[in-house]
C-alpha positions as CSV (number, residue, x, y, z in Angstrom):
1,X,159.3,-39.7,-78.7
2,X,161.9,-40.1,-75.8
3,X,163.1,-36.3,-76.7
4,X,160.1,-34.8,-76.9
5,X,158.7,-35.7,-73.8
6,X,162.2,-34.3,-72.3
7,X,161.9,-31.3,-74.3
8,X,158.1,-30.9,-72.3
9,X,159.2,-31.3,-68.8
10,X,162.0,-29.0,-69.8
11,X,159.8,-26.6,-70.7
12,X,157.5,-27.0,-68.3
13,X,160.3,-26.3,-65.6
14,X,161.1,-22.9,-67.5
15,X,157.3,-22.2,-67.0
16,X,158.0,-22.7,-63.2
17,X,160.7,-20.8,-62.8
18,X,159.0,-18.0,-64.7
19,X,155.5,-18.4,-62.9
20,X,158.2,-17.9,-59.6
21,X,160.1,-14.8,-60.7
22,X,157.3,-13.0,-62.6
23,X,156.6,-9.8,-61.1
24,X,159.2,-9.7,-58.4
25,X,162.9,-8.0,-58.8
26,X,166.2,-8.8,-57.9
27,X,166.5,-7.9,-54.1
28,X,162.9,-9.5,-53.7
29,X,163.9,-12.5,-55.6
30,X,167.6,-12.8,-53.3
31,X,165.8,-12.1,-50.0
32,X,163.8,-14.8,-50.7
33,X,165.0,-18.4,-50.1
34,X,162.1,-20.2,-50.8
35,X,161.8,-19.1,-54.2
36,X,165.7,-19.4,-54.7
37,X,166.0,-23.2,-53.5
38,X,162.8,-23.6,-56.0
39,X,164.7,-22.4,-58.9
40,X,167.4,-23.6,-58.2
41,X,165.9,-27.0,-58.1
42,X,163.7,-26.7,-61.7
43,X,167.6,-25.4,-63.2
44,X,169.1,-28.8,-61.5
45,X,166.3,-30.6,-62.7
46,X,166.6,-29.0,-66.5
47,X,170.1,-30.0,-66.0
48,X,169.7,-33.6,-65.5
49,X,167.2,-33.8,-68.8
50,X,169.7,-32.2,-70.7
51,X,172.0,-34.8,-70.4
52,X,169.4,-37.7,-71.6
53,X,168.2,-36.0,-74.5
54,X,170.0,-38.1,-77.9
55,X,173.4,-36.9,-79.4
56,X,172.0,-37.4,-82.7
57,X,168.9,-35.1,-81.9
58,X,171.0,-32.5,-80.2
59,X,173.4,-32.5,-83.7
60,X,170.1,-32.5,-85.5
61,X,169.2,-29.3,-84.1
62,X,172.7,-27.2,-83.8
63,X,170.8,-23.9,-83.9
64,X,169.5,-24.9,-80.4
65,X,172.3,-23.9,-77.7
């Protein structure tokens, strides 16, 4: 239970980061520190859940990178 609720806040901070960037290209993207510090942050955060998520889950599921 633990891991799956990880796995859904992981995945809800890809949806952020994707909801950010869609539509809008590099040099928009760059130029743009808002959106950088906010994707920056969801990655941090994705980061952090990473770590918590069980050894024996993780080995569980080695196609998973």
């Amino acid at each position: 239970m633990k891991n799956r609720r990880i796995i859904l806040k992981i995945i809800s901070y890809i949806n952020s980061i994707l909801d950010y960037t869609s539509n809008v290209d590099y040099i928009e993207f760059r130029n743009n520190g808002m959106m950088v510090e906010a994707c920056v942050f969801n990655l941090s955060q994705i980061g952090e859940l990473v770590n918590k998520i069980d050894k024996e889950f993780i080995s569980k599921h080695p196609q998973i990178p």
